[in-house]
PDB file of N, CA, C and O in Angstrom:
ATOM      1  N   UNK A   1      89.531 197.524 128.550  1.00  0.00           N
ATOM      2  CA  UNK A   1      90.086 197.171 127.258  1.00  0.00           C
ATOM      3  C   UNK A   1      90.493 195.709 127.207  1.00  0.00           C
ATOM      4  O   UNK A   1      90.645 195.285 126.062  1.00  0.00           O
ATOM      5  N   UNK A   2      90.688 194.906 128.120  1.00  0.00           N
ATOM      6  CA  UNK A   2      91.301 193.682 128.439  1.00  0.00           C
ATOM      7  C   UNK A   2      90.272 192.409 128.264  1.00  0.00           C
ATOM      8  O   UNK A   2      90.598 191.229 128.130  1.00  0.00           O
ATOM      9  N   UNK A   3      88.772 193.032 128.305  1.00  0.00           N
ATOM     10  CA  UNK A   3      88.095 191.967 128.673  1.00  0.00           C
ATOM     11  C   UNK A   3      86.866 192.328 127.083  1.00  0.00           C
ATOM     12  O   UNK A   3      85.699 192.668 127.275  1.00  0.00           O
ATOM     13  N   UNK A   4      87.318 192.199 125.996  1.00  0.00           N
ATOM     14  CA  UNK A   4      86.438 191.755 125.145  1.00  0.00           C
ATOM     15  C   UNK A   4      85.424 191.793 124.770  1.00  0.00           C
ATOM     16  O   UNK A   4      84.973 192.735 124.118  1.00  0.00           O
ATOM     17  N   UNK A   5      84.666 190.548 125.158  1.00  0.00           N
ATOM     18  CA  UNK A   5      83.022 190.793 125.006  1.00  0.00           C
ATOM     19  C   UNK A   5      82.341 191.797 125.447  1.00  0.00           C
ATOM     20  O   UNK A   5      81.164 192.028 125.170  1.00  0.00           O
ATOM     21  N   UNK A   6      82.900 192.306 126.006  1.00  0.00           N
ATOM     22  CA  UNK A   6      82.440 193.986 126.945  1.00  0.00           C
ATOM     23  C   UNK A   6      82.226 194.755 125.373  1.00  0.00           C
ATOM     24  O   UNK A   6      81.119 195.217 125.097  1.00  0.00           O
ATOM     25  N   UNK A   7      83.140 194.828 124.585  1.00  0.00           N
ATOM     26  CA  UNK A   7      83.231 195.714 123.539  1.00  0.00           C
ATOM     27  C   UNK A   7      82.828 195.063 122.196  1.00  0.00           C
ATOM     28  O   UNK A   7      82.694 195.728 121.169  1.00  0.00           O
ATOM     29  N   UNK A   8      82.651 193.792 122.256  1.00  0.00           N
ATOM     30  CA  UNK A   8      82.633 193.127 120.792  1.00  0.00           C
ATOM     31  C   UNK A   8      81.379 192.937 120.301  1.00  0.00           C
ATOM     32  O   UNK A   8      80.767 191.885 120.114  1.00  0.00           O
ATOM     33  N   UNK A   9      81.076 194.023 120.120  1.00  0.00           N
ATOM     34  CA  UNK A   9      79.802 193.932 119.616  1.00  0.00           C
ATOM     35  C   UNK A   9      79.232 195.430 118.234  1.00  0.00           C
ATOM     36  O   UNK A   9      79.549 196.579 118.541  1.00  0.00           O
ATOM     37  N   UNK A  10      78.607 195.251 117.144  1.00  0.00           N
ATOM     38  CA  UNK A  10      78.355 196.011 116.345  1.00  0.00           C
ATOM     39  C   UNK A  10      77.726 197.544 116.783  1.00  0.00           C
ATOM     40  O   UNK A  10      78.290 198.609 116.534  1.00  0.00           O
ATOM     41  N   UNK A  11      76.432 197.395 117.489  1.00  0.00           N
ATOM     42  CA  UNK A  11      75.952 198.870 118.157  1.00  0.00           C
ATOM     43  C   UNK A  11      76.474 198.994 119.213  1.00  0.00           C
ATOM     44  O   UNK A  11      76.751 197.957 119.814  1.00  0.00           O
ATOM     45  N   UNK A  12      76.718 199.959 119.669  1.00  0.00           N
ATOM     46  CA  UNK A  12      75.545 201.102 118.484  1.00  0.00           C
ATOM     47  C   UNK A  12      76.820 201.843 117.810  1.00  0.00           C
ATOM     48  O   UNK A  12      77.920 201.926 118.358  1.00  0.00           O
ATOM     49  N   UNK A  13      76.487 202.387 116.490  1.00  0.00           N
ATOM     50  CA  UNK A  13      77.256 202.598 115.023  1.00  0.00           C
ATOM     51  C   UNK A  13      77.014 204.230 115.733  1.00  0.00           C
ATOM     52  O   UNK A  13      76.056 204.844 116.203  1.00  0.00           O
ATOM     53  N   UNK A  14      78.982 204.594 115.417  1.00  0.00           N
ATOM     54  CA  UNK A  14      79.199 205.720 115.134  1.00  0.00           C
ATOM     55  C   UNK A  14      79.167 206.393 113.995  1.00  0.00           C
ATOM     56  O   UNK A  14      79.625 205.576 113.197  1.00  0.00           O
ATOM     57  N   UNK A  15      78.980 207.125 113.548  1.00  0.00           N
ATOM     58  CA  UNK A  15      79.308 207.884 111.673  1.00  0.00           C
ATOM     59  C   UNK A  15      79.782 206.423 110.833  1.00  0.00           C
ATOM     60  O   UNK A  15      80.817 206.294 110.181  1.00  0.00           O
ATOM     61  N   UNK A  16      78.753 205.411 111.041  1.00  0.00           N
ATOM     62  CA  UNK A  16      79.163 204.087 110.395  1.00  0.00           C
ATOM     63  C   UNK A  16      79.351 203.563 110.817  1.00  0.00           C
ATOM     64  O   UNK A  16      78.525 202.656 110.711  1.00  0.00           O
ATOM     65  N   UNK A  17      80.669 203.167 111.987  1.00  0.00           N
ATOM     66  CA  UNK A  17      81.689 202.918 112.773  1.00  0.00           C
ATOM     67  C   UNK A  17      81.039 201.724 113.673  1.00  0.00           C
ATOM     68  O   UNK A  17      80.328 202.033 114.629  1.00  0.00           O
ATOM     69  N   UNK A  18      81.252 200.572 113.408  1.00  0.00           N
ATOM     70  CA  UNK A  18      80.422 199.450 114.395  1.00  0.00           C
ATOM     71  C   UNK A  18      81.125 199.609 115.797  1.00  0.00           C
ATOM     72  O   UNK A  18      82.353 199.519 115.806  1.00  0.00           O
ATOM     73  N   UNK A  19      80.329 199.883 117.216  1.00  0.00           N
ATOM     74  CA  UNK A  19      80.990 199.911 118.329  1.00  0.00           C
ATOM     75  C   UNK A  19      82.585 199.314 118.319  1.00  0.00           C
ATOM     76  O   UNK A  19      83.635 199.784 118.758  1.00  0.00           O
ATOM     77  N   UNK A  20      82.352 198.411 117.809  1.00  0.00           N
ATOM     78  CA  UNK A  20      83.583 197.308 118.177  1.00  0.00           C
ATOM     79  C   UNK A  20      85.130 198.422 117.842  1.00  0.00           C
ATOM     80  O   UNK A  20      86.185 198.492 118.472  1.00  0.00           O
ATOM     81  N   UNK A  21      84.691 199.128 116.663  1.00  0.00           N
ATOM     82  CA  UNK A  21      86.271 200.179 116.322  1.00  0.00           C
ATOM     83  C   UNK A  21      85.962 201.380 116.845  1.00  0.00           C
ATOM     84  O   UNK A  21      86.919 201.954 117.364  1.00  0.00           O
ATOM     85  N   UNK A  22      84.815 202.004 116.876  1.00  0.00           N
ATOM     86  CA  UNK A  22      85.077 203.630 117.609  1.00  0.00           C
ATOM     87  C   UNK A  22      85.188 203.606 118.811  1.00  0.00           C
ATOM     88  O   UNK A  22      85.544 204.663 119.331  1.00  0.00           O
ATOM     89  N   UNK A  23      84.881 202.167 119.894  1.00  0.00           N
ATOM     90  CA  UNK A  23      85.323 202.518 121.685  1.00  0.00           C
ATOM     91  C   UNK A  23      86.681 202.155 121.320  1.00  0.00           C
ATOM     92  O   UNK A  23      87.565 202.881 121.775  1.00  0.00           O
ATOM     93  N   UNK A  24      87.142 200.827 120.328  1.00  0.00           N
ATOM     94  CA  UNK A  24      88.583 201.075 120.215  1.00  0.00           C
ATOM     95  C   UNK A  24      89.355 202.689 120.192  1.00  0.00           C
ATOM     96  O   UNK A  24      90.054 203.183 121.077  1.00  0.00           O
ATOM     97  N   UNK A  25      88.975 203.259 118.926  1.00  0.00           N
ATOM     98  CA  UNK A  25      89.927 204.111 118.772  1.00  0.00           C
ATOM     99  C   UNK A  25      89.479 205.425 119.665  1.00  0.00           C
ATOM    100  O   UNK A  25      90.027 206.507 119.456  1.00  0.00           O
ATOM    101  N   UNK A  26      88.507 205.287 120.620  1.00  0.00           N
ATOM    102  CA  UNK A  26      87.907 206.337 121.415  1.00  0.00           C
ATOM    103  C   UNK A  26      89.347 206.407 122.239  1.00  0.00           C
ATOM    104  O   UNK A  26      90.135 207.345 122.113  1.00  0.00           O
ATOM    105  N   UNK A  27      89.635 204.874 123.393  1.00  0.00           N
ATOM    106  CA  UNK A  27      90.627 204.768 124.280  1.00  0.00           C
ATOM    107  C   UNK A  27      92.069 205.337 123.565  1.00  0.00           C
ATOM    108  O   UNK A  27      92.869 205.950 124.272  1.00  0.00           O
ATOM    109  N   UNK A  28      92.342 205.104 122.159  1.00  0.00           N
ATOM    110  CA  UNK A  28      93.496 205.658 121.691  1.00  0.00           C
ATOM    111  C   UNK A  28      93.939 207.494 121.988  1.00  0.00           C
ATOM    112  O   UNK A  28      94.976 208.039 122.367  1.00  0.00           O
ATOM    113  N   UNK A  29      92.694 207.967 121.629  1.00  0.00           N
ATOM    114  CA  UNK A  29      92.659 208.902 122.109  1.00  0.00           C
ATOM    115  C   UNK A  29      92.571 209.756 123.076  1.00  0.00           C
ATOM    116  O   UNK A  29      92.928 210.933 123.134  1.00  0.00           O
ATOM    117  N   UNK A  30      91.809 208.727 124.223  1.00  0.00           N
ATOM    118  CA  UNK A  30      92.165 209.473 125.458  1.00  0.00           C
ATOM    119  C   UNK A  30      93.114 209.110 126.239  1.00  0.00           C
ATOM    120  O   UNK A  30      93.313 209.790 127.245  1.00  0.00           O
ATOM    121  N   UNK A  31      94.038 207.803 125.938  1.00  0.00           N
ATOM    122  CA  UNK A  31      95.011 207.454 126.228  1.00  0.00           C
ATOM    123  C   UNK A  31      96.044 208.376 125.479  1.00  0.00           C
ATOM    124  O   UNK A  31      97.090 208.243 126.115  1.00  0.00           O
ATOM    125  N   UNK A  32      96.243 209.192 124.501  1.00  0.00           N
ATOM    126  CA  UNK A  32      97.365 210.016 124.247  1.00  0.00           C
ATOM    127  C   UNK A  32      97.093 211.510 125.102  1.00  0.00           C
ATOM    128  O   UNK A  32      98.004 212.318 125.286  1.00  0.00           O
ATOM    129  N   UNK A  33      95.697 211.719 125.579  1.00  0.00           N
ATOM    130  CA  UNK A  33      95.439 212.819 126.451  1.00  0.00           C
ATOM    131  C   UNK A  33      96.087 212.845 127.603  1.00  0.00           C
ATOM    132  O   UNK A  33      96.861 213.654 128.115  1.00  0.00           O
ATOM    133  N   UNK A  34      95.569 211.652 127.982  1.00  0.00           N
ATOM    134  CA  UNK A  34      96.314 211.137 129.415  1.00  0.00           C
ATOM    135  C   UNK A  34      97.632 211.499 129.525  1.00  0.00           C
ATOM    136  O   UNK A  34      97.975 212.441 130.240  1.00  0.00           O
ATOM    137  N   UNK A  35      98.636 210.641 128.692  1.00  0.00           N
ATOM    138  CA  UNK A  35      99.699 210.662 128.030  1.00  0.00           C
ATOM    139  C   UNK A  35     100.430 212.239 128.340  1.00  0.00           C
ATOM    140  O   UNK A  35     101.364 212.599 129.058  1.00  0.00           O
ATOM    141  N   UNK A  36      99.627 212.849 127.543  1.00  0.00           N
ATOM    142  CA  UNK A  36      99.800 214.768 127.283  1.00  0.00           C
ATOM    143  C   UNK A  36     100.298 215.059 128.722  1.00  0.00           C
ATOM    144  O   UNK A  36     101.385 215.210 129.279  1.00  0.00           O
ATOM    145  N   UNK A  37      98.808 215.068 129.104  1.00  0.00           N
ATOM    146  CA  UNK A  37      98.734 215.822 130.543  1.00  0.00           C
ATOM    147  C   UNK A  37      99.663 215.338 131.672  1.00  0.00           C
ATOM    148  O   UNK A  37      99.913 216.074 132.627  1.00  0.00           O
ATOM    149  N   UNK A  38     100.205 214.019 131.553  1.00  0.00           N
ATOM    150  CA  UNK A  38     101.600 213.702 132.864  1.00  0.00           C
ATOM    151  C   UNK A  38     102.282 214.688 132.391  1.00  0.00           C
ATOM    152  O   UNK A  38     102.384 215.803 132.903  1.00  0.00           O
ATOM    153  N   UNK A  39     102.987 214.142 130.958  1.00  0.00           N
ATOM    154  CA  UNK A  39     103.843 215.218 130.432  1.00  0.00           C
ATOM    155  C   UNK A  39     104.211 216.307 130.968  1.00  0.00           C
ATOM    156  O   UNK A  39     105.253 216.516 131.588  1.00  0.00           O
ATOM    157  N   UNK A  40     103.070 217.264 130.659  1.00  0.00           N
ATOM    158  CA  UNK A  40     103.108 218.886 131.114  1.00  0.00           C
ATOM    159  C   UNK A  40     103.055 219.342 132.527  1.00  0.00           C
ATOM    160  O   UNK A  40     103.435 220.345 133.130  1.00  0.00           O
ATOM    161  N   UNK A  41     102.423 218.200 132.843  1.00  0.00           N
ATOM    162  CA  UNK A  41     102.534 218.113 134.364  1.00  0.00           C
ATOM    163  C   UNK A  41     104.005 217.790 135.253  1.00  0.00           C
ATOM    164  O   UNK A  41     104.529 218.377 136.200  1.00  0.00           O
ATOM    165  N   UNK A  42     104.337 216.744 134.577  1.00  0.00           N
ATOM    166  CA  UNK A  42     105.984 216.425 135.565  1.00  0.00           C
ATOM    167  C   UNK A  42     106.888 217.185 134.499  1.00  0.00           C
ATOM    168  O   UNK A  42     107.939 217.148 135.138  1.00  0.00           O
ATOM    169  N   UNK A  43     107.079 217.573 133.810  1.00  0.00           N
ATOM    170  CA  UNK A  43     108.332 218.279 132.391  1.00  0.00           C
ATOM    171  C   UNK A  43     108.734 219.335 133.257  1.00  0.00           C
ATOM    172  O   UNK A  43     109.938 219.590 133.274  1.00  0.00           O
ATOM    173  N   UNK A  44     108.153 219.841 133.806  1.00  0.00           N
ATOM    174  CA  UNK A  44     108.330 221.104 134.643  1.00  0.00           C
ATOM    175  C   UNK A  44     109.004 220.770 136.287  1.00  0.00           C
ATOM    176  O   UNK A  44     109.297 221.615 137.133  1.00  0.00           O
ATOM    177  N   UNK A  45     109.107 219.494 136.379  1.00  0.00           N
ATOM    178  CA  UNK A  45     109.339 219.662 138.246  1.00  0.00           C
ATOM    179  C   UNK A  45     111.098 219.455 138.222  1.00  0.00           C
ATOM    180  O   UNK A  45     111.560 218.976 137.187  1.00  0.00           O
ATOM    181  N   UNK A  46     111.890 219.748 139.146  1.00  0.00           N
ATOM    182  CA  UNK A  46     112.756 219.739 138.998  1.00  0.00           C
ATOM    183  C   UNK A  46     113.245 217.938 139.334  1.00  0.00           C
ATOM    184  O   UNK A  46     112.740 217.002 139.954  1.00  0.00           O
ATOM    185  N   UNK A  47     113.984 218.068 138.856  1.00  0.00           N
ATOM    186  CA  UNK A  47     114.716 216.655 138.950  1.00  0.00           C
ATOM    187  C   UNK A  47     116.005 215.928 139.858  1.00  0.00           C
ATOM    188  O   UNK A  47     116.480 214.805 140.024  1.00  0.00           O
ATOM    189  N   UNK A  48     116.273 217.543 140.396  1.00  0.00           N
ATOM    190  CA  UNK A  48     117.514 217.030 141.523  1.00  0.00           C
ATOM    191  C   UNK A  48     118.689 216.915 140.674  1.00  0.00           C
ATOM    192  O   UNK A  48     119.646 217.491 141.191  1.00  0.00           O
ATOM    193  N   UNK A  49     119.041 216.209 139.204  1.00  0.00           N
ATOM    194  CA  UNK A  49     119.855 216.062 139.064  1.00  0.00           C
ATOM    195  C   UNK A  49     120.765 217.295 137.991  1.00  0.00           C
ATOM    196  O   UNK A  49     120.075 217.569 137.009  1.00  0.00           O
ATOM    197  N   UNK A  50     121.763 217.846 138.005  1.00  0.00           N
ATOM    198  CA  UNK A  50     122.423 218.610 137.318  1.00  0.00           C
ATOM    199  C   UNK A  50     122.928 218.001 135.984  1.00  0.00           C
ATOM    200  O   UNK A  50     123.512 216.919 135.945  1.00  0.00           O
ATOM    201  N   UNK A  51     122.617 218.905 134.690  1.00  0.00           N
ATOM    202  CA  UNK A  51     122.877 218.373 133.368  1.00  0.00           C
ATOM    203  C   UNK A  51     124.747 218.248 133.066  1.00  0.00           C
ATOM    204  O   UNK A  51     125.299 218.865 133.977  1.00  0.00           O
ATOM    205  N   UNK A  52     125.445 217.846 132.410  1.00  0.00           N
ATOM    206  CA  UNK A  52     126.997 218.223 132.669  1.00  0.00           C
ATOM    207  C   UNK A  52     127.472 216.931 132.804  1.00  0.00           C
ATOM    208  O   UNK A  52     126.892 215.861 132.989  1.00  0.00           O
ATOM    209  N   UNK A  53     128.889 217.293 132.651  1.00  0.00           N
ATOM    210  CA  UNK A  53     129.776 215.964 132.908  1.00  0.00           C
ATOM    211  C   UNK A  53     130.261 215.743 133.909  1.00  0.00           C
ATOM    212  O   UNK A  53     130.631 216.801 134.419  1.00  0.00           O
ATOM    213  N   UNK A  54     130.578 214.505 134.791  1.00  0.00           N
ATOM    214  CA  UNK A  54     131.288 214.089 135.912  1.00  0.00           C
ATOM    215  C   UNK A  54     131.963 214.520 136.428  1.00  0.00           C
ATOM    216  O   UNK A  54     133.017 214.392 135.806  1.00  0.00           O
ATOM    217  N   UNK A  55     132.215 215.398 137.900  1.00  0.00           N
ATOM    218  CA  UNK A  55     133.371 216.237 138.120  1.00  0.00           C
ATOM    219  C   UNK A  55     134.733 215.368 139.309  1.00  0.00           C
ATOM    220  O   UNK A  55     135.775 215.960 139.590  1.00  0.00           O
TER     221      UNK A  55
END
């Protein structure tokens, strides 16, 4: 994603879509997958620490 000319270019056309915006918004999307899956993955491990106030 960092390096540009890699991506800046018109073809090849998605449903219209000149390369240059559908590999954009491709990474958006598998970057919120990504995203997902830590999530559900660590949400569940325990954390060591106890919820509560200072005793």
């Amino acid at each position: 994603m960092v390096w540009v000319p890699f991506y800046n270019k018109i073809e090849p056309v998605l449903w219209g879509f000149p390369f240059f915006y559908w590999y954009q918004l491709l990474w958006v999307l598998i970057s919120a997958v990504i995203t997902a899956l830590v999530y559900k993955k660590t949400k569940a491990l325990p954390s060591g620490r106890k919820m509560g106030g200072a005793r």
